[in-house]
N, CA, C and O atoms as a GROMACS GRO file, in nm:
protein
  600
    1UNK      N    1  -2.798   2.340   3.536
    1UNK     CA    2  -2.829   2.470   3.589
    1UNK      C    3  -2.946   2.462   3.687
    1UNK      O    4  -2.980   2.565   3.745
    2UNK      N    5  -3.005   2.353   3.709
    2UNK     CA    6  -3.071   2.324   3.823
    2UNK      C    7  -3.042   2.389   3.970
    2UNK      O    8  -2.935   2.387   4.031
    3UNK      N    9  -3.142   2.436   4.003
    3UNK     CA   10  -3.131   2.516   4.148
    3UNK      C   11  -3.248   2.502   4.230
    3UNK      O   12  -3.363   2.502   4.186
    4UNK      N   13  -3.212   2.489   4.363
    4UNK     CA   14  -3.323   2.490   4.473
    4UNK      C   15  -3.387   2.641   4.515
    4UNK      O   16  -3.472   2.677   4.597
    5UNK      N   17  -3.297   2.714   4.412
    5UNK     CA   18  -3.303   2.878   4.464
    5UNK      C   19  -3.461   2.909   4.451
    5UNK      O   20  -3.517   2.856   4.356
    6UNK      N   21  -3.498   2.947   4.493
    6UNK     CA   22  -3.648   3.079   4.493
    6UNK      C   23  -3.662   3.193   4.433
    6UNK      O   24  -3.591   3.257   4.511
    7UNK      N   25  -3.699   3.279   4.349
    7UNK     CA   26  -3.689   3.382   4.334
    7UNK      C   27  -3.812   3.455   4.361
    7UNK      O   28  -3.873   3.468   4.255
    8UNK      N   29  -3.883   3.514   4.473
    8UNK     CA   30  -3.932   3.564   4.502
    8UNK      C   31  -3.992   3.702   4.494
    8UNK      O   32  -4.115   3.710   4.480
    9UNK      N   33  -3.922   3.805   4.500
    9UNK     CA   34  -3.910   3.895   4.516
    9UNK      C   35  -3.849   3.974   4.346
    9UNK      O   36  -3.762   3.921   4.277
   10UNK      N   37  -3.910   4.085   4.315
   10UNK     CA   38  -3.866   4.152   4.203
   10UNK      C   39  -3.661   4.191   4.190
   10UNK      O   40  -3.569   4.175   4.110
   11UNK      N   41  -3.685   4.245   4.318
   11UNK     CA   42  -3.533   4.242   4.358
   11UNK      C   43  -3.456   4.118   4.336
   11UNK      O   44  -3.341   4.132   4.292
   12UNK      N   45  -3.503   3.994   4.359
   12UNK     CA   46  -3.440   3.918   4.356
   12UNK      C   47  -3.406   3.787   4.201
   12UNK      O   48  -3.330   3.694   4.176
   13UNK      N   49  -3.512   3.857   4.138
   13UNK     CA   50  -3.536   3.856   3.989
   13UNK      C   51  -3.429   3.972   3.940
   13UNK      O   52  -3.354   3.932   3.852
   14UNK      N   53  -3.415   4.064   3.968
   14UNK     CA   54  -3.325   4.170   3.923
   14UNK      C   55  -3.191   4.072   3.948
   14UNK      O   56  -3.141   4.018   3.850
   15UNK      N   57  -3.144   4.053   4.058
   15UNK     CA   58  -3.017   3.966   4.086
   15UNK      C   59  -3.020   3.851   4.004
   15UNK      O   60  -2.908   3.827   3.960
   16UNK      N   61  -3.108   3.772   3.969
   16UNK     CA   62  -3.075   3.655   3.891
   16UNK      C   63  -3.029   3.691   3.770
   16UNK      O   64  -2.920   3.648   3.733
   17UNK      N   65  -3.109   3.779   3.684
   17UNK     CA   66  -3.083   3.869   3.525
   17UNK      C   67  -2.952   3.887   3.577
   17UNK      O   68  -2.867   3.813   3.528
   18UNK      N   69  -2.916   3.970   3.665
   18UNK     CA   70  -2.787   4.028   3.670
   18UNK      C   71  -2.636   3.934   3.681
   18UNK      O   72  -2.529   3.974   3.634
   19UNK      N   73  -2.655   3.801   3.753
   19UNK     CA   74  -2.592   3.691   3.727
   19UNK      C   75  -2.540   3.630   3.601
   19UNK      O   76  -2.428   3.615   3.552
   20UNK      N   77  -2.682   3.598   3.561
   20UNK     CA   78  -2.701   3.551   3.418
   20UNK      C   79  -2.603   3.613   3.316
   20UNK      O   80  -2.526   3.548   3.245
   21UNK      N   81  -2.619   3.803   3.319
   21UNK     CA   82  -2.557   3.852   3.249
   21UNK      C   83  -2.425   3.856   3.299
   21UNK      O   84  -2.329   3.868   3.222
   22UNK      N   85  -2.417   3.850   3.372
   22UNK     CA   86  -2.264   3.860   3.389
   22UNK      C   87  -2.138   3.737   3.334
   22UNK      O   88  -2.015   3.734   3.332
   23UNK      N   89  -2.264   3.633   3.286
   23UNK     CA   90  -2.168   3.551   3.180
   23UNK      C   91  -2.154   3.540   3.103
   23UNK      O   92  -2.100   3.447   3.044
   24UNK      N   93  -2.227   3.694   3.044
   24UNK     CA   94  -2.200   3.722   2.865
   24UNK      C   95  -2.121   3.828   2.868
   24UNK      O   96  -2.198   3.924   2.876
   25UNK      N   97  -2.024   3.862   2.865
   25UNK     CA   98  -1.952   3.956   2.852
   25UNK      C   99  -1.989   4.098   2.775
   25UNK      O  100  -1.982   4.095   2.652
   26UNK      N  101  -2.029   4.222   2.839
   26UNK     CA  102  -2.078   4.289   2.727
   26UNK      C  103  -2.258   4.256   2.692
   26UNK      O  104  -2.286   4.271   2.573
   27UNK      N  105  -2.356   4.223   2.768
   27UNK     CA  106  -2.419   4.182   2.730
   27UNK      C  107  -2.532   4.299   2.741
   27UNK      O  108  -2.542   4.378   2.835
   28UNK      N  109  -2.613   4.295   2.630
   28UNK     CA  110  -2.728   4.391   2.586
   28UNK      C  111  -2.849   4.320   2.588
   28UNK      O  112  -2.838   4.224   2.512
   29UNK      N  113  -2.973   4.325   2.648
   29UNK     CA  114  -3.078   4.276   2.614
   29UNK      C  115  -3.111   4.323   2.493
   29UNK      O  116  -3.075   4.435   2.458
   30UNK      N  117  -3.196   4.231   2.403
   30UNK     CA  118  -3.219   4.245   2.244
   30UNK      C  119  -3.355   4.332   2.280
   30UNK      O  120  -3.425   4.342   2.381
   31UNK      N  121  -3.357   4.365   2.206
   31UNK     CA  122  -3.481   4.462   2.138
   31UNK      C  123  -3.619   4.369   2.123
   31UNK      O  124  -3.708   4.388   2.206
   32UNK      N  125  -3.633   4.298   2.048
   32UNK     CA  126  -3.702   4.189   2.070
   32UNK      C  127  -3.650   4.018   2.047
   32UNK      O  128  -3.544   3.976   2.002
   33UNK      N  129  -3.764   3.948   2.094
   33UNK     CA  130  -3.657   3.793   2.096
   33UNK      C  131  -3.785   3.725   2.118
   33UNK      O  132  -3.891   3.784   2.137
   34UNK      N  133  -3.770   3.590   2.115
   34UNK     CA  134  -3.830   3.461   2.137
   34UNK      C  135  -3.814   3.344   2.140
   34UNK      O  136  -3.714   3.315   2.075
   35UNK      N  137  -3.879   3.232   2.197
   35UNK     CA  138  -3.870   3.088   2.161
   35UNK      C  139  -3.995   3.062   2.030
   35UNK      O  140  -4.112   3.095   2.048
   36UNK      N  141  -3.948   2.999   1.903
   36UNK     CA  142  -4.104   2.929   1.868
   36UNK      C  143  -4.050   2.755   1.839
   36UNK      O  144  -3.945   2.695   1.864
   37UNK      N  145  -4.180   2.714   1.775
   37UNK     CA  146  -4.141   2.614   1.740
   37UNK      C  147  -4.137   2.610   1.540
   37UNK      O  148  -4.174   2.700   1.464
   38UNK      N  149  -4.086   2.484   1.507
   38UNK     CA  150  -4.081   2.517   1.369
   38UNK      C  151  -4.098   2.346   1.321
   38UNK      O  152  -4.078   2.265   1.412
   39UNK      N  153  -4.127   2.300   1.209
   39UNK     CA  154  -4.101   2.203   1.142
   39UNK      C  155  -4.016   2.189   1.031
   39UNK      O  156  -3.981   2.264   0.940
   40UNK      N  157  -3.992   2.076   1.062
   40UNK     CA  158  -3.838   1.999   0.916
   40UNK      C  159  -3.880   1.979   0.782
   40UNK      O  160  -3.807   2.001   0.685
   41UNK      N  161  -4.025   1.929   0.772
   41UNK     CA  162  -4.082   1.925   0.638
   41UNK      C  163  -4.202   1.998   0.600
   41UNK      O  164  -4.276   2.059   0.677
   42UNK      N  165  -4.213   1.987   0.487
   42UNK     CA  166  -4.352   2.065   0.408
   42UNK      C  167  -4.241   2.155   0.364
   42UNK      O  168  -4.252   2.213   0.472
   43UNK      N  169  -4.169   2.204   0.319
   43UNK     CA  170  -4.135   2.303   0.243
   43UNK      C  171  -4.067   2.414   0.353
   43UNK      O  172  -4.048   2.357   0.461
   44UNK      N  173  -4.030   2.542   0.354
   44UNK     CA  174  -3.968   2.644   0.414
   44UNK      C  175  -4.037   2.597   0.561
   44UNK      O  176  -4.134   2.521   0.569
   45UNK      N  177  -3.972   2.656   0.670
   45UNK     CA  178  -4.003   2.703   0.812
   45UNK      C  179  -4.092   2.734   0.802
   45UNK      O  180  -4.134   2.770   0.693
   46UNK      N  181  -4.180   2.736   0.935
   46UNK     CA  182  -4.320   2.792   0.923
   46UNK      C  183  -4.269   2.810   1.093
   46UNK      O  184  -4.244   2.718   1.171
   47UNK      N  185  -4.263   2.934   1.116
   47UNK     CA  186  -4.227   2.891   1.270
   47UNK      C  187  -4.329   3.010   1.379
   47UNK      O  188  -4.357   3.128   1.359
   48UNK      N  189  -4.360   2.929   1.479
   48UNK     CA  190  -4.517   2.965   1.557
   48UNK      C  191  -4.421   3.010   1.657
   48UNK      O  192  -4.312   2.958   1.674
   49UNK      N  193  -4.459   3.094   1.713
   49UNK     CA  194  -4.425   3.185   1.852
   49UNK      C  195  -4.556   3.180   1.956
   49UNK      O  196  -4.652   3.254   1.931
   50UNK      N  197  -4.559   3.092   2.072
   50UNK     CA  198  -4.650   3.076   2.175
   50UNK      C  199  -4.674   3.241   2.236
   50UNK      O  200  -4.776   3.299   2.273
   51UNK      N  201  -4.529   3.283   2.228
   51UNK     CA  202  -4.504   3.406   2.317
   51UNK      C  203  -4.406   3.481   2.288
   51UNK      O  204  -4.290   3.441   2.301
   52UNK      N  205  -4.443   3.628   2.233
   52UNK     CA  206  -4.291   3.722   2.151
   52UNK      C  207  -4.289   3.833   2.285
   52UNK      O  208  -4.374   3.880   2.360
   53UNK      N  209  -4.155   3.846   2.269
   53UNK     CA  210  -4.107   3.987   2.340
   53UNK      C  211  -4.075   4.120   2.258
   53UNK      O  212  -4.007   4.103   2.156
   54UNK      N  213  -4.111   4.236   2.286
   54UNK     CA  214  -4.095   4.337   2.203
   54UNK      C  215  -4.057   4.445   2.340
   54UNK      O  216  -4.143   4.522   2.382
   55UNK      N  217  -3.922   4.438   2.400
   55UNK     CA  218  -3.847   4.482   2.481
   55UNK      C  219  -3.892   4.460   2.641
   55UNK      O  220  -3.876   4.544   2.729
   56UNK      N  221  -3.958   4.318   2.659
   56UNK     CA  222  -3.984   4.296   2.754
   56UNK      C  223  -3.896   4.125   2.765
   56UNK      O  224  -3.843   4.055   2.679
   57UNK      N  225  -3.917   4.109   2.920
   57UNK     CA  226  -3.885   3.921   2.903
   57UNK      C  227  -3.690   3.958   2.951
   57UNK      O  228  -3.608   3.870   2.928
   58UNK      N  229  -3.651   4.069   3.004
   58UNK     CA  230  -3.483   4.030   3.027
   58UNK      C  231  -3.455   3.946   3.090
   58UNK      O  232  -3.333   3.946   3.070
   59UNK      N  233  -3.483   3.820   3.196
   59UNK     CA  234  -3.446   3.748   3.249
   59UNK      C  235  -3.436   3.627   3.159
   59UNK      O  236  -3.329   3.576   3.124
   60UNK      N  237  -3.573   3.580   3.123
   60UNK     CA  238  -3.590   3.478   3.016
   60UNK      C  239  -3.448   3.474   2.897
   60UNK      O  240  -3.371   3.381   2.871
   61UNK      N  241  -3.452   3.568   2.860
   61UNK     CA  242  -3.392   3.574   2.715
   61UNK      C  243  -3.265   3.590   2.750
   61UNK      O  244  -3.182   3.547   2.671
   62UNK      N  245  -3.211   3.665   2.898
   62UNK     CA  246  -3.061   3.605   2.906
   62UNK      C  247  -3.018   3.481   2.950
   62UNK      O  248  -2.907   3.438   2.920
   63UNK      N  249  -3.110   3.409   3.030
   63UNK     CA  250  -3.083   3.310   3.084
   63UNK      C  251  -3.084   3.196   2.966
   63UNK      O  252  -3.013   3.098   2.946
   64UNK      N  253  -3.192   3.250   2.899
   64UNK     CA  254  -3.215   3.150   2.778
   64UNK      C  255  -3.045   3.184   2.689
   64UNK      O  256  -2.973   3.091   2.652
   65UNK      N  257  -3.009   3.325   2.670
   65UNK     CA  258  -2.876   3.328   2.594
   65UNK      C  259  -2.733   3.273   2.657
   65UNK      O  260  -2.632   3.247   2.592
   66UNK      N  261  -2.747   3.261   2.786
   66UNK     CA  262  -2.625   3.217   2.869
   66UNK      C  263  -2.667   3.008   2.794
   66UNK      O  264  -2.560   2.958   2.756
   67UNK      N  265  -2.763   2.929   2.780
   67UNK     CA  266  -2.773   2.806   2.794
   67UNK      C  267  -2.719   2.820   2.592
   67UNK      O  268  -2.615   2.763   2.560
   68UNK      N  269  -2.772   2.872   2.520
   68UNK     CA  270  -2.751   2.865   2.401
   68UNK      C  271  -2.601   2.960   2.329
   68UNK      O  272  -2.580   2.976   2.209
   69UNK      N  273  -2.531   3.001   2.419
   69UNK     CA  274  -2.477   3.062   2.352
   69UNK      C  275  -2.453   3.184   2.326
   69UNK      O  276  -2.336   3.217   2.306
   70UNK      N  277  -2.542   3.265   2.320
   70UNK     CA  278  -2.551   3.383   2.171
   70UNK      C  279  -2.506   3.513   2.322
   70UNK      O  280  -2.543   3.522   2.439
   71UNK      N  281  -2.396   3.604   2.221
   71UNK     CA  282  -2.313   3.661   2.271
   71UNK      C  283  -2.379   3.765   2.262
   71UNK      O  284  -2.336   3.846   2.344
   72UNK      N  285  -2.516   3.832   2.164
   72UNK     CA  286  -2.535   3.928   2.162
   72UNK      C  287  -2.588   3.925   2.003
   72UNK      O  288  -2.587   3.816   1.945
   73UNK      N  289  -2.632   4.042   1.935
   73UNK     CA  290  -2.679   4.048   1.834
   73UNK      C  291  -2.794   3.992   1.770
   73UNK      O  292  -2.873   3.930   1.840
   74UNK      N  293  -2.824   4.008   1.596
   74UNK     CA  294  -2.907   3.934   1.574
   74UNK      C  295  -2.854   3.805   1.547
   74UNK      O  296  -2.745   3.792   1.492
   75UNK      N  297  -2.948   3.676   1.595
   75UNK     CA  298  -2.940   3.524   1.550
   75UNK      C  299  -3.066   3.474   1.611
   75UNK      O  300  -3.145   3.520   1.694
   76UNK      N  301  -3.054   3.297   1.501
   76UNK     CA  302  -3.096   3.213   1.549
   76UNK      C  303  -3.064   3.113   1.578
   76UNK      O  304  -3.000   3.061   1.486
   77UNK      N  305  -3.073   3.053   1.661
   77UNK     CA  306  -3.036   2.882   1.706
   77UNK      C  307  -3.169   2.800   1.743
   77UNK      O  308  -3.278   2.821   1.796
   78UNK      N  309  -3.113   2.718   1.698
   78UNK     CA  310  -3.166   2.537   1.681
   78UNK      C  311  -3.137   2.547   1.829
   78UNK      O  312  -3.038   2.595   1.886
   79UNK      N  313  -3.271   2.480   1.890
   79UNK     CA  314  -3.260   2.419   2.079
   79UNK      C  315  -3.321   2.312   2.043
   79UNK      O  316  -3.406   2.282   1.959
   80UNK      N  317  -3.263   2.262   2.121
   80UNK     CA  318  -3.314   2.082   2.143
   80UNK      C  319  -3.335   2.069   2.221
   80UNK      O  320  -3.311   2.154   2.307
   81UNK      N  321  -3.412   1.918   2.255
   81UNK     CA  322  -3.537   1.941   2.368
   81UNK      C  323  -3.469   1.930   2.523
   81UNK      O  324  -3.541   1.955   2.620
   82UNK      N  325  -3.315   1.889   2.545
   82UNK     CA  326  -3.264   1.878   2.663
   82UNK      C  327  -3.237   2.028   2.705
   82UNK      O  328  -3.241   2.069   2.821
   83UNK      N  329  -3.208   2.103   2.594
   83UNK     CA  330  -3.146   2.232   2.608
   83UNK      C  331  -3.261   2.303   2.665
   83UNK      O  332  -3.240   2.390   2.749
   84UNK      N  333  -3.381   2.273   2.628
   84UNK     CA  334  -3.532   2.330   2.632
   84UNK      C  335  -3.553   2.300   2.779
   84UNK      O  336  -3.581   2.391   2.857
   85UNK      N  337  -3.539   2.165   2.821
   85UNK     CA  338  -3.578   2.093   2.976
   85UNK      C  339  -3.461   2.233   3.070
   85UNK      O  340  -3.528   2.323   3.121
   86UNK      N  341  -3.342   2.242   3.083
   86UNK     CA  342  -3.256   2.276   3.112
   86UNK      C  343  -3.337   2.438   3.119
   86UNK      O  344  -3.379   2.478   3.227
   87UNK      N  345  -3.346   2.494   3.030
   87UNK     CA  346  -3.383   2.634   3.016
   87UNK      C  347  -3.514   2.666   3.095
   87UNK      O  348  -3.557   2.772   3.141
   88UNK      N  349  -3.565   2.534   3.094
   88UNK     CA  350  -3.683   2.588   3.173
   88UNK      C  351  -3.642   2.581   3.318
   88UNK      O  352  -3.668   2.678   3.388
   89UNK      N  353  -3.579   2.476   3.371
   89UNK     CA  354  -3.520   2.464   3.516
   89UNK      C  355  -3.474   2.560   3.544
   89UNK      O  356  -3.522   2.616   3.642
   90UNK      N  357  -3.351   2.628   3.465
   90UNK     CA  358  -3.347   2.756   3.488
   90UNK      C  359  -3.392   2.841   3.501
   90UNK      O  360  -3.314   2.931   3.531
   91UNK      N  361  -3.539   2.881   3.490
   91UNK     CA  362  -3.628   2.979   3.482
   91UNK      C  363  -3.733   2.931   3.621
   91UNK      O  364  -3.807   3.008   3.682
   92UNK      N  365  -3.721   2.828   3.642
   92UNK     CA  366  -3.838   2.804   3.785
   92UNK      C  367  -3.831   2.842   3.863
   92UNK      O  368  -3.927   2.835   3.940
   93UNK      N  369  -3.729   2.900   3.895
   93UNK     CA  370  -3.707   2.983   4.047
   93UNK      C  371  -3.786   3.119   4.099
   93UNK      O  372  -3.823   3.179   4.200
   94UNK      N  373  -3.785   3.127   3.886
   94UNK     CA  374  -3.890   3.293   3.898
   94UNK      C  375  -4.014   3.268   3.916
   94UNK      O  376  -4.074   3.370   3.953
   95UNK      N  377  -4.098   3.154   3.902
   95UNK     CA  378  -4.241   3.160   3.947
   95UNK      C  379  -4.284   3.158   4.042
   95UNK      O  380  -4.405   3.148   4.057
   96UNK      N  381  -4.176   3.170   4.169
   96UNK     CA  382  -4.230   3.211   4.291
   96UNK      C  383  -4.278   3.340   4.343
   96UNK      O  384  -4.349   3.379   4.436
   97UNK      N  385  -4.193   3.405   4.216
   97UNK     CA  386  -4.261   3.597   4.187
   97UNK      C  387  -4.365   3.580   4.159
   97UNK      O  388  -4.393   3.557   4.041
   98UNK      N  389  -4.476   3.586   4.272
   98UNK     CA  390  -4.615   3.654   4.219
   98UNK      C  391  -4.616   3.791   4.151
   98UNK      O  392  -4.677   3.792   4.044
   99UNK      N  393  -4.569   3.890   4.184
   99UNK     CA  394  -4.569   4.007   4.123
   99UNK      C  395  -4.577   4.015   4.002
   99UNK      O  396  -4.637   4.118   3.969
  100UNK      N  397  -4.534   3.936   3.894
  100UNK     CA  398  -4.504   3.935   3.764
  100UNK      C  399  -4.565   3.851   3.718
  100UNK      O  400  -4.581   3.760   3.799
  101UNK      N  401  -4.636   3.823   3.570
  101UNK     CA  402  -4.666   3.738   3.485
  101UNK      C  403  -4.541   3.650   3.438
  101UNK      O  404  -4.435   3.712   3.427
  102UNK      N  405  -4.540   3.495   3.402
  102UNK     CA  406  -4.420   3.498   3.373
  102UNK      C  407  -4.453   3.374   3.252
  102UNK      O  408  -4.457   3.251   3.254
  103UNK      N  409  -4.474   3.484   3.150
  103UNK     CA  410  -4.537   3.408   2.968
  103UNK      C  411  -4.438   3.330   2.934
  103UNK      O  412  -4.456   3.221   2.880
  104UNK      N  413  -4.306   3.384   2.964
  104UNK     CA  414  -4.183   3.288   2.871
  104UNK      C  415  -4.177   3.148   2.921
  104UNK      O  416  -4.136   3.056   2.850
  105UNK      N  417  -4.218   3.132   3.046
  105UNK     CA  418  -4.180   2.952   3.095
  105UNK      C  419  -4.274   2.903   3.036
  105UNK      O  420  -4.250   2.811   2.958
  106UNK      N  421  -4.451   2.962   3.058
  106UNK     CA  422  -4.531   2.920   2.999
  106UNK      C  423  -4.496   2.835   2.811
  106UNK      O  424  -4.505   2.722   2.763
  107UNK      N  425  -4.456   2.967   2.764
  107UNK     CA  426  -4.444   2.971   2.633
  107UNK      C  427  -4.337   2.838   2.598
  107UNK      O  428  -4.334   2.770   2.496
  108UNK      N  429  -4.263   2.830   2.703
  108UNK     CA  430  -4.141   2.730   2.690
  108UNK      C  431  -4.189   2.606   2.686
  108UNK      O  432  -4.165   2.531   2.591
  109UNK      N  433  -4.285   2.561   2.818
  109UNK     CA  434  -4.355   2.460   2.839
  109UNK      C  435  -4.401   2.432   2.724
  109UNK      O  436  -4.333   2.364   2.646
  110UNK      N  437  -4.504   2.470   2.695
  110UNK     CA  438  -4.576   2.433   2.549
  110UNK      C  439  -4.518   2.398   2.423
  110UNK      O  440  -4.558   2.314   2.342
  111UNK      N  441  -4.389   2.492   2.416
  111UNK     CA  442  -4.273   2.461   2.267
  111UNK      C  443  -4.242   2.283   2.346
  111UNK      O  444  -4.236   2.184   2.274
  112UNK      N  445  -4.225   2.275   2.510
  112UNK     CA  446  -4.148   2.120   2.491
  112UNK      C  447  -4.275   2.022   2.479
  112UNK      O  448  -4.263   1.913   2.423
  113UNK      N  449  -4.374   2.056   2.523
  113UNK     CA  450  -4.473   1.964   2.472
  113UNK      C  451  -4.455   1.936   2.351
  113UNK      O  452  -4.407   1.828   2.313
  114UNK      N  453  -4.490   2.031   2.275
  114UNK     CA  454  -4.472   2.035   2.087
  114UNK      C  455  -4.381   1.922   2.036
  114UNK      O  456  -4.405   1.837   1.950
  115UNK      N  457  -4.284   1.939   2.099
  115UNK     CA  458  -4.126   1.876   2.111
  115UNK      C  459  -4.147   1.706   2.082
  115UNK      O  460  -4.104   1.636   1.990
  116UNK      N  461  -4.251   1.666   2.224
  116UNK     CA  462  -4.272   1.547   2.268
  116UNK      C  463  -4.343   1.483   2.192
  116UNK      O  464  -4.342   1.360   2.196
  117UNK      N  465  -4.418   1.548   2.109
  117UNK     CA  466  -4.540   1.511   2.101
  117UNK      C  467  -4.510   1.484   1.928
  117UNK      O  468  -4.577   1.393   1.880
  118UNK      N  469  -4.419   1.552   1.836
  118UNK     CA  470  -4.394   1.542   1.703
  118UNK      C  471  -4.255   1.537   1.661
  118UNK      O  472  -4.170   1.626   1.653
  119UNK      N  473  -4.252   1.428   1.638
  119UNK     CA  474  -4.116   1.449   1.589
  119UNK      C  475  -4.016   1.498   1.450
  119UNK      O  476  -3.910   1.465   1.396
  120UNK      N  477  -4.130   1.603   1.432
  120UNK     CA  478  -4.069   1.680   1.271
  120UNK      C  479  -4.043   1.848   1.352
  120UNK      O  480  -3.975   1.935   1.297
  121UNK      N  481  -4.108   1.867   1.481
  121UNK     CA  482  -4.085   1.961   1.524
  121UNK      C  483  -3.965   1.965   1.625
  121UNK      O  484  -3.930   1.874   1.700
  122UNK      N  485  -3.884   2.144   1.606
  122UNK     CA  486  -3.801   2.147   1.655
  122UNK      C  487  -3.812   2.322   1.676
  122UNK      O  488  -3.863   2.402   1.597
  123UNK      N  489  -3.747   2.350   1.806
  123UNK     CA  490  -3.762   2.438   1.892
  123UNK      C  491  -3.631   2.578   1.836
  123UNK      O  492  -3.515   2.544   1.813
  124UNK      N  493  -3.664   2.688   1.826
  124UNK     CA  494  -3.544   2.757   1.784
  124UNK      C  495  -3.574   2.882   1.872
  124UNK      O  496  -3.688   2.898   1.916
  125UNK      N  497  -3.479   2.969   1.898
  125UNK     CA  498  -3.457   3.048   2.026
  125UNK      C  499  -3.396   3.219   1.856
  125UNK      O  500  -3.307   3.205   1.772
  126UNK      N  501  -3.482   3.338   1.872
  126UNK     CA  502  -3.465   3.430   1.776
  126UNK      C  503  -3.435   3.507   1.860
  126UNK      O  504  -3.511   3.504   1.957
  127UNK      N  505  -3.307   3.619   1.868
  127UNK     CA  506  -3.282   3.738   1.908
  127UNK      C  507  -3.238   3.871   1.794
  127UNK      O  508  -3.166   3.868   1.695
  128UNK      N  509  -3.302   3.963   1.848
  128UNK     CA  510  -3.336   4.061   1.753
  128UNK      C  511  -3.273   4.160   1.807
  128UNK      O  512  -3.344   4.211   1.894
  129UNK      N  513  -3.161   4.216   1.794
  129UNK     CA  514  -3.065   4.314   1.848
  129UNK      C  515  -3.115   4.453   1.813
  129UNK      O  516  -3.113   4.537   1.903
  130UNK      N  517  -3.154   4.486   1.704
  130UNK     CA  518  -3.246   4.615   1.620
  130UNK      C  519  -3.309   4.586   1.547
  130UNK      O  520  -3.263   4.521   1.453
  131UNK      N  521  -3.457   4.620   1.550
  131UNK     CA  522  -3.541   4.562   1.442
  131UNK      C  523  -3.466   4.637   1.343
  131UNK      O  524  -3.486   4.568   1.244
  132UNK      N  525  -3.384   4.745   1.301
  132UNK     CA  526  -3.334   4.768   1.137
  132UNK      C  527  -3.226   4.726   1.113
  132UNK      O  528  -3.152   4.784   1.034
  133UNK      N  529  -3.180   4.579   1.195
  133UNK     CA  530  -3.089   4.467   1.165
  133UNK      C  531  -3.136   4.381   1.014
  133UNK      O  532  -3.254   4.353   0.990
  134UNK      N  533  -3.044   4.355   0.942
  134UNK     CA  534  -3.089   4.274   0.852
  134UNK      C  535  -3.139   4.109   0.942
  134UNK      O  536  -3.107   4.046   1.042
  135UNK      N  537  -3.249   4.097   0.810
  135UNK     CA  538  -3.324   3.934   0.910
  135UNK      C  539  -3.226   3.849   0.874
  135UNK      O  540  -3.179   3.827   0.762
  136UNK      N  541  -3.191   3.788   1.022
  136UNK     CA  542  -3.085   3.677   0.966
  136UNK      C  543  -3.128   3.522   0.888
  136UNK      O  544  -3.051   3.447   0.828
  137UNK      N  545  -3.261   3.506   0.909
  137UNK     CA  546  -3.354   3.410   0.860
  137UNK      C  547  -3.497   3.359   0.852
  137UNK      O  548  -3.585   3.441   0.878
  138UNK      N  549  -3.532   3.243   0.821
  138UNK     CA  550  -3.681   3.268   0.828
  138UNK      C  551  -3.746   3.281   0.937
  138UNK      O  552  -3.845   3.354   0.937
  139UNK      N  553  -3.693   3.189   1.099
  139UNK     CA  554  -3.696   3.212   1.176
  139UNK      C  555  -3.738   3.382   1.243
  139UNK      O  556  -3.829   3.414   1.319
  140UNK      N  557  -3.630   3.466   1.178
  140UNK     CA  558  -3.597   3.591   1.216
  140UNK      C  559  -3.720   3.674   1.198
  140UNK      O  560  -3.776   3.750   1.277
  141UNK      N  561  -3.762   3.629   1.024
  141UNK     CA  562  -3.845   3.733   0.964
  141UNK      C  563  -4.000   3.683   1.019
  141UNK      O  564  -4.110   3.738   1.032
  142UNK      N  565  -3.936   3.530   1.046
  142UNK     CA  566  -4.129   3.490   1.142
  142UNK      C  567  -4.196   3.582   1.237
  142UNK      O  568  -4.302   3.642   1.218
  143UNK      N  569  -4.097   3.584   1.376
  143UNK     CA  570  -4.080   3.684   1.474
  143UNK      C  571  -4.110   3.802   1.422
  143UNK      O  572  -4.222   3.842   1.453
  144UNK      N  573  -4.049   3.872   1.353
  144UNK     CA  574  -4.057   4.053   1.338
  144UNK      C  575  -4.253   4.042   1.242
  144UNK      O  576  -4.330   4.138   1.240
  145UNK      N  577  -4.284   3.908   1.181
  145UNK     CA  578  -4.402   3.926   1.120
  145UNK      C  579  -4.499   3.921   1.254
  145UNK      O  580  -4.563   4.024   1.274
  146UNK      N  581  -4.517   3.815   1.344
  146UNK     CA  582  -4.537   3.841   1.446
  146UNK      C  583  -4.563   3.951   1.521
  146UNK      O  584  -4.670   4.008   1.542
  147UNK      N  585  -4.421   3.980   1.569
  147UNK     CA  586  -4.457   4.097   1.667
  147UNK      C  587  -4.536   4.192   1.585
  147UNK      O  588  -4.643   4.212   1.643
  148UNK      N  589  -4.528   4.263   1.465
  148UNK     CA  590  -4.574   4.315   1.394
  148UNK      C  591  -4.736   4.327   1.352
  148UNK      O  592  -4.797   4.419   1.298
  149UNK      N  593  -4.787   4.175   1.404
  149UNK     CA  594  -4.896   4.157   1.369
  149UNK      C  595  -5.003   4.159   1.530
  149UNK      O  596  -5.113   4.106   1.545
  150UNK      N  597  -4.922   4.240   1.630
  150UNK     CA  598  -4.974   4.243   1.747
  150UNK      C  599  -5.032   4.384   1.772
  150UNK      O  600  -5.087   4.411   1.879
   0.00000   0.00000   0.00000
């Protein structure tokens, strides 16, 4: 998904989201969502969020849902670190938008450091369709403790 494209312009951030979505059929931005990272041992998930969305982030989180999959609703998925490299390429075009802050690449960057750097850690991608969705996991209920705690 590599591109030489630019995205400059807010407008032209609007057109990329709008791409993106157009390869989910039906597609809803979630309510809230995120990347964190998590570990394999010590007992349950413990999973850290660099950066949560609480109805912000639509470009990120579709572009991020077009590379992983997810058709919509609540879930979580397991990303791995190529899927992670990939997701961020996809997203570079938008930092040529000065206009906007843009936390999710940031936030991304840092989960693939994490990545590199330990190998008990692993990267998972949470979408939250209604917070009065049942939590689909620990992942899920990390996030909603999170945003919650902002």
């Amino acid at each position: 998904m590599a591109t030489d494209e630019q995205w400059g312009t807010l407008e032209e951030l609007a057109v990329a989201r709008e791409r993106f979505a157009a390869r989910i059929p039906g597609w809803r931005p979630p309510a809230q969502w995120a990347l964190g990272v998590a570990t394999r041992s010590g007992g349950p998930a413990c999973t850290a969020f660099p950066h949560t969305n609480d109805g912000t982030g639509p470009l990120p989180a579709v572009a991020l849902a077009v590379l992983c999959g997810h058709p919509g609703g609540t879930a979580t998925y397991e990303i791995g670190p190529e899927l992670l490299d990939e997701a961020i390429a996809a997203m570079t075009p938008a930092l040529a938008c000065t206009d906007v802050p843009h936390p999710n690449v940031a936030a991304w960057r840092t989960v693939r450091e994490r990545l590199a750097d330990d190998d008990d850690a692993y990267a998972v991608a949470v979408y939250i369709a209604d917070p009065a969705d049942p939590v689909a996991d620990e992942h899920d209920a990390a996030l909603r403790r999170a945003i919650s705690a902002e």
